[in-house]
C-alpha positions as CSV (number, residue, x, y, z in Angstrom):
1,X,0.0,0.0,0.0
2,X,3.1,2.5,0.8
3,X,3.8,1.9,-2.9
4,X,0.6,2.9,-4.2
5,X,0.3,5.6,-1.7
6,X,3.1,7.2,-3.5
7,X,2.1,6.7,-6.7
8,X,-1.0,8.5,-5.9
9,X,1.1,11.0,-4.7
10,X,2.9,11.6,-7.9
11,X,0.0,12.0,-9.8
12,X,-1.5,14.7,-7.6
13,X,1.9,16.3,-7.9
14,X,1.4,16.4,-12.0
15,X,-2.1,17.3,-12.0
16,X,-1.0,20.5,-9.4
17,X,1.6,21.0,-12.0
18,X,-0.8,21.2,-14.8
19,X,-3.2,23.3,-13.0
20,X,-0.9,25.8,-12.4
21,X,0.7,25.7,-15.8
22,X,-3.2,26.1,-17.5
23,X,-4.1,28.8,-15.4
24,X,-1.0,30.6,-15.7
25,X,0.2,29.9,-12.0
26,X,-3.2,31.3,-10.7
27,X,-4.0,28.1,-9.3
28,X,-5.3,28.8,-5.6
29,X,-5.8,26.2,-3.3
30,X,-9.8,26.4,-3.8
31,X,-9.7,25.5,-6.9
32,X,-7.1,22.8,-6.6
33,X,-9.3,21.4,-4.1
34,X,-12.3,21.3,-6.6
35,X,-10.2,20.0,-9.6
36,X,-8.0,17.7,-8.4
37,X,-11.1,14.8,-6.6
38,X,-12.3,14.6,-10.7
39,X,-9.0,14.0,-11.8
40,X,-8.1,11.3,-9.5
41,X,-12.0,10.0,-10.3
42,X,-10.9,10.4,-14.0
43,X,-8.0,8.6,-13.3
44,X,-10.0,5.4,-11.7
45,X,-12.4,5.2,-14.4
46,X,-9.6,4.9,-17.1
47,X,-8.2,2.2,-14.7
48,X,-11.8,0.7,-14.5
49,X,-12.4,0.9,-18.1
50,X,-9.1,-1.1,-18.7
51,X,-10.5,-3.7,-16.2
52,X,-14.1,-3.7,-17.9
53,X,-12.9,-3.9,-21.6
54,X,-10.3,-5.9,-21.0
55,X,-12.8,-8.9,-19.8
56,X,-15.5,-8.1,-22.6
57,X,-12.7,-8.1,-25.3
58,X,-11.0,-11.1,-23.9
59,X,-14.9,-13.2,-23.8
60,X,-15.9,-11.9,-27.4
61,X,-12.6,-13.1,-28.6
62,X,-13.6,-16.0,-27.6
63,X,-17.2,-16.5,-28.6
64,X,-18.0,-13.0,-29.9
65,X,-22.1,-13.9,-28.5
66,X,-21.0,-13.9,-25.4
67,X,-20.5,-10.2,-25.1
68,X,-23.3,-9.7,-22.6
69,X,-21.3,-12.5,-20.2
70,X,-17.8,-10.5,-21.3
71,X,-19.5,-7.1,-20.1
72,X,-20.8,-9.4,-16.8
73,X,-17.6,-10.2,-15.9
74,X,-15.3,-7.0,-16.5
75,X,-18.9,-5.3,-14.5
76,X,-18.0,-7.1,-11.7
77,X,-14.5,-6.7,-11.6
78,X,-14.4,-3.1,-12.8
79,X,-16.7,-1.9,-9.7
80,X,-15.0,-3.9,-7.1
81,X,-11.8,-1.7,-8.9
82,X,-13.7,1.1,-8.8
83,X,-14.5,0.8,-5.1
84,X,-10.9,0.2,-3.8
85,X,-9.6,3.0,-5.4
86,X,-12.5,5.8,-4.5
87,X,-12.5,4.7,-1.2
88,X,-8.5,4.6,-0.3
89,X,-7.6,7.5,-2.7
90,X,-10.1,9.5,-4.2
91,X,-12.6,10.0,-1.5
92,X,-11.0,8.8,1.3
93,X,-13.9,7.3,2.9
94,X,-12.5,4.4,5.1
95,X,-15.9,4.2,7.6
96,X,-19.2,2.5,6.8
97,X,-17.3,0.3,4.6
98,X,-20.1,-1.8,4.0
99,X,-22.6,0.5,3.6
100,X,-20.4,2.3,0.8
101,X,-20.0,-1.2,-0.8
102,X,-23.8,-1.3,-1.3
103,X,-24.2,2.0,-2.2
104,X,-21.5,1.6,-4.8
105,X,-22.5,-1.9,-6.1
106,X,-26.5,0.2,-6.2
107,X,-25.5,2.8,-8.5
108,X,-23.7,0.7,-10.4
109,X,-26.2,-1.7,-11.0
110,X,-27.8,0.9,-12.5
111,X,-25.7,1.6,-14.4
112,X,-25.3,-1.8,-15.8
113,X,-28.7,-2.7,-16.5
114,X,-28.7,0.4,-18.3
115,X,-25.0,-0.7,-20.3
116,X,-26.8,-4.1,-20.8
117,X,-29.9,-2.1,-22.8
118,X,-27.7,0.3,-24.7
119,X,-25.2,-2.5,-25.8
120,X,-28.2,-4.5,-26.8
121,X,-29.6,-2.1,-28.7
122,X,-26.5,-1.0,-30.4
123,X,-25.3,-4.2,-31.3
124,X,-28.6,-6.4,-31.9
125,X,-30.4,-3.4,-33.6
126,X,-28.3,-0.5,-34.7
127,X,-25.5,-3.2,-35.8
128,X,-22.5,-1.5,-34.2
129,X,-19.3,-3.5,-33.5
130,X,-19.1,-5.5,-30.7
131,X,-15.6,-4.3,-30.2
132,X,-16.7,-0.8,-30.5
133,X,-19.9,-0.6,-28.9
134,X,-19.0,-1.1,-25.2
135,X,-16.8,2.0,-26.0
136,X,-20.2,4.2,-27.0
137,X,-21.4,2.8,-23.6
138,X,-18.5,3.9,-21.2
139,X,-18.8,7.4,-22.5
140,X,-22.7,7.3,-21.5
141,X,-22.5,5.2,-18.2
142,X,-19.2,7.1,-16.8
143,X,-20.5,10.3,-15.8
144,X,-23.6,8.7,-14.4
145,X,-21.6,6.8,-12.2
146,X,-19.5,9.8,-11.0
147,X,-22.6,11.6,-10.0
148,X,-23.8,8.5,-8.6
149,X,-20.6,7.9,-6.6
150,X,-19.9,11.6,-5.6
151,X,-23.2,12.2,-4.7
152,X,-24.9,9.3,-2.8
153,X,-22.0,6.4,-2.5
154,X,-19.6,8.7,-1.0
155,X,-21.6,11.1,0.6
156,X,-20.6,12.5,3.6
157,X,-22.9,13.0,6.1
158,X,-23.6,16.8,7.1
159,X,-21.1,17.7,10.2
């Protein structure tokens, strides 16, 4: 964990950087503090799309009609992923564990029934790719599941 610890702390040392360099060094602390949750949320959805894709593409190499078991699997994976990471870096919520679980595997059940209809429907009757299909999905599903996450999962209750 020390290892990824400082990892994480390398990349919020280049996104800092970046900020500053974008807004011309005017880059306050406020706005650092807004900026810098997306990017690490940013940061685990690439990694959770990597899981995610990785399983579908790896099952519909296999049996290309067994792309709704392919996005199953990398679901699964990708949310448990998903929860590691927003819990130990992004959010930093480390109580009510189990009541974060639920609320994360909730919203992204959603989520996924949702994925299910909208790769159903692009592949079974828009005839999209199979391979490029769950790609159209991600960009639809993410930001639901940020707003899902940043707003209900992880919610902090009011001090």
């Amino acid at each position: 964990m020390k290892l990824l610890n400082k990892l994480w702390e390398l990349y919020e040392r280049i996104v800092i950087f970046f900020l500053k360099i974008v807004t011309g060094g005017k880059a306050d602390q406020k706005l650092i503090d807004k900026l810098l949750p997306f990017a690490k949320f940013c940061l685990v959805g690439v990694l959770s799309a990597i899981v995610s894709l990785g399983c579908y593409y790896i099952v519909v190499s296999i049996n290309d009609e067994l792309y709704i078991l392919g996005y199953s699997i990398g679901f699964v994976l990708s949310v448990l992923n998903s929860y590691f990471w927003n819990s130990n870096f992004v959010f930093h919520k480390t109580d009510e564990k189990l009541k974060t679980i639920a609320k994360t595997m909730m919203s992204y059940s959603f989520t996924f029934v949702l994925g299910n209809i909208i790769l159903y429907t692009l592949i079974e009757i828009l005839k999209v790719s199979a391979f490029i299909a769950p790609l159209i999905n991600i960009m639809i599903t993410t930001p639901m599941n940020f707003i899902l996450s940043k707003f209900w999962s992880y919610k902090r209750r009011e001090e």
